[in-house]
N, C-alpha and C positions, 0 to 999 in steps of 0.2 A: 774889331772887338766883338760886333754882335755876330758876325759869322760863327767868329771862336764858343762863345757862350749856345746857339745852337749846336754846335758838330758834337759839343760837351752833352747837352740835352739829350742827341738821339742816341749815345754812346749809351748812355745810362737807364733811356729805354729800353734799347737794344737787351741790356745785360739783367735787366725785369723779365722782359719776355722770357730769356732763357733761363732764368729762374725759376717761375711760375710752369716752365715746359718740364725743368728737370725735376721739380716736387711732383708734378703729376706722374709723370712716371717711375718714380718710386713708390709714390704712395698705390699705385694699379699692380706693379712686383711684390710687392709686399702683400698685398691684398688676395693674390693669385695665391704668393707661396704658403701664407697663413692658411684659404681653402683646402689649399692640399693635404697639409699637416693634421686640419681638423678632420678631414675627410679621413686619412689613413688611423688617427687617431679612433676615429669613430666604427673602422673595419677591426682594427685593435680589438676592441670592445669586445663588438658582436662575433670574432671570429671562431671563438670557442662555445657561443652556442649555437652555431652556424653548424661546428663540426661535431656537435653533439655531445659536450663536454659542461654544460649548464648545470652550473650549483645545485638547482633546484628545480626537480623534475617535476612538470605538470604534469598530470593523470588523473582524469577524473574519478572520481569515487563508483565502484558499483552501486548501482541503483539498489540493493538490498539494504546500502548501510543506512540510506535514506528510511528505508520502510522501518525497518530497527529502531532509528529514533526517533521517526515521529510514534511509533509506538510506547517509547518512555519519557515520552514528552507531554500522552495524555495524563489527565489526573485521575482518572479510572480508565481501565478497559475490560471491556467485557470478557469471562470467564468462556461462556458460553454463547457463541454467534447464529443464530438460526436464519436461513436465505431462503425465505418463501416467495414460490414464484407463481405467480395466478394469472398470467397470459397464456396463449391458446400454445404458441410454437416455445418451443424451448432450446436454448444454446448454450451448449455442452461446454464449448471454449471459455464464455465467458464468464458461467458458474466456475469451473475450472481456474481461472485467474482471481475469482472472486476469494476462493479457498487459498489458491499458495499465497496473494498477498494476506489475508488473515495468519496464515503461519508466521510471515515474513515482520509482523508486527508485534505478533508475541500472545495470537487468540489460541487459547489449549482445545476448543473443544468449537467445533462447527455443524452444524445440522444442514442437510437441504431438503426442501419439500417440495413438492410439485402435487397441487390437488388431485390432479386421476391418476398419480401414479407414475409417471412416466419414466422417471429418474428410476425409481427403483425396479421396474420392470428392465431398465437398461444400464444396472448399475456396475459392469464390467466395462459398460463404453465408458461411460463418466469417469470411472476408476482411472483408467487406461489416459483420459484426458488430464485428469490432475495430474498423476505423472512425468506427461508429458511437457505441459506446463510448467514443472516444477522448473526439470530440467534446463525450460525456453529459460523464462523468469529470472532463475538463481543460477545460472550455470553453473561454474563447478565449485558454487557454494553450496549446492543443492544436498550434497550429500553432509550437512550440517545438518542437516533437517532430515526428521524422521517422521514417519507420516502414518498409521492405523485407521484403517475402516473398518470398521465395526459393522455386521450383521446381527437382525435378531436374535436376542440373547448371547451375544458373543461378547464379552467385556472384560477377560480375563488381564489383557494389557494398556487397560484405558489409561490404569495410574500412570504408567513407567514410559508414556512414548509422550513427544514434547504437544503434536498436535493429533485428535481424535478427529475423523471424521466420519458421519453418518447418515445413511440417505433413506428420509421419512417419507411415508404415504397417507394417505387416510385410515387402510389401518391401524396405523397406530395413534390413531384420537378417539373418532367414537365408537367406533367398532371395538377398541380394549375397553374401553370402559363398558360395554354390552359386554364383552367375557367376560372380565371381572364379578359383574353382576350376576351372572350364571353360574361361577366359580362359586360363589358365597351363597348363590342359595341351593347347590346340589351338597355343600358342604353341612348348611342346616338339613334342609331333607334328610341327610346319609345321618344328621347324629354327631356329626364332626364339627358342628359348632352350635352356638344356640344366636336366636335373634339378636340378643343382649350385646353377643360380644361383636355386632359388625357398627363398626365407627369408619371415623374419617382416617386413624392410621394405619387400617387395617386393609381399607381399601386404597388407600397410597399406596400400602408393602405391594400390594398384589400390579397394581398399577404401573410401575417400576420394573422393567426389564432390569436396568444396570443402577445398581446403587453407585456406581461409581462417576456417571452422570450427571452432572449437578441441572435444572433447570434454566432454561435459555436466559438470558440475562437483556438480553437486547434478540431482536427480529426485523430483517430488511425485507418488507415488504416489496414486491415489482409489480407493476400491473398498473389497472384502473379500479380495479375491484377495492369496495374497503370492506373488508370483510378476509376471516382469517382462512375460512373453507377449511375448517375442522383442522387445522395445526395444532395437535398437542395441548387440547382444550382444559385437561389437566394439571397442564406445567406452568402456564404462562399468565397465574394472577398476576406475580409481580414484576413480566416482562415489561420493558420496554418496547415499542412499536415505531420506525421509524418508515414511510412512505416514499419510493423511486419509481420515477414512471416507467424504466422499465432495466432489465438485465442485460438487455440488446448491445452491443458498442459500452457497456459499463466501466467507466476506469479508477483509474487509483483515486483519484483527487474524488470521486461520489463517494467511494467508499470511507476516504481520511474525512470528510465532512460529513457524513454523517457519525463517525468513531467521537468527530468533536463534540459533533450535537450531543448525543450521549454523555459524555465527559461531563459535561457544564450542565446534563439535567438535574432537576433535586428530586430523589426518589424518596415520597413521603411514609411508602409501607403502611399505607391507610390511618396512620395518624392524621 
């Protein structure tokens, strides 16, 4: 009887073991063929943007739509931008980038100065460089943008084009206001005017090449110098003055942060 009662025991071992063998190896079939499914599932998915058939096309935005809005994003922008440069060496490229992105923002009317002159002794190279620039910058959104440089006394198309550009010297600071004053006293001498009638908006009219010029609104100062070195000593009561150490390597982000400073100044107009 006790043999009988073990042969029974290991029977029923026996039929454990193969139990526990045969769950394992279904639950590792299963396991495998469910990988597969999730797998083939998952090439499924991706196979149509794999072969370039994606809902929804990534492509990044041209960098001009950026300059656009952070342009309507300030709470003022300046009217008129003036880039006074008072370092010894001067760089053509980066005044040139400094201009298309002021276009690219929505500035109508930009000035550039350089105290001895240089810019405007070489103002076909500079020209030549905005251009070029334009071109780099905006590619073939460039010709959205229309561009005028203005030479002395030339101002016929200031109103009508989106941005005005014009490249200043020291002639035109103190050395016009010495004409003007020459102007007004060969005009009394001649009989053609009397002392009485010369005021302040008389020597404005005469001061004023282009009435269609409104006066600089803001000025990016570059250099170490503080000091304006005769920029349009006339124009600029109620400019704003903002200071960068230099025009050298200058990029967009100097120029959006100082557009901001400006934004959030409180211009009190001597109140």
């Amino acid at each position: 009887m006790a043999l009988l009662y073990e042969l029974v025991w290991r029977l029923l071992h026996c039929l454990l073991q193969l139990q526990r063998a045969a769950a394992a190896w279904f639950r590792g079939r299963v396991w495998r063929r469910g990988g597969r499914l999730w797998r083939r599932a998952g090439a499924a998915l991706l196979l149509p943007e794999t072969l370039g058939f994606s809902s929804q096309k990534k492509t990044a935005k041209p960098r001009r739509y950026r300059w656009v809005a952070d342009g309507k994003a300030l709470e003022k922008l300046p009217l008129h931008l003036g880039l006074l440069v008072v370092e010894e060496e001067q760089q053509y490229t980066d005044i040139a980038n400094l201009v298309v992105w002021c276009m690219a923002v929505g500035i109508s009317y930009v000035s550039v100065y350089d105290h001895e002159g240089v810019f405007r002794r070489n103002n076909s190279r500079l020209m030549e460089e905005i251009l070029k620039q334009q071109q780099e910058l905006l590619g073939s959104e460039s010709c959205k943008y229309s561009l005028e440089f203005l030479n002395n006394g030339t101002d016929q198309h200031a109103l009508t084009c989106p941005t005005v550009v014009k490249v200043l010297s020291p002639d035109d600071g103190k050395l016009s206001i010495v004409r003007a004053a020459q102007q007004l006293c060969k005009a009394v001498e001649q009989k053609q005017r009397t002392s009485k009638d010369i005021n302040v908006t008389v020597l404005d009219s005469l001061l004023r090449e282009s009435k269609n010029i409104p006066d600089p609104d803001l000025v990016l100062k570059f250099g170490p110098v503080d000091s304006t070195l005769g920029f349009l000593p006339w124009h600029i009561r109620l400019t704003e003055f903002i200071s960068l150490p230099s025009h050298k390597d200058v990029s967009y982000e100097d120029l959006l942060s100082a557009l901001r400073c400006y934004a959030t100044c409180e211009q009190r107009l001597g109140k």
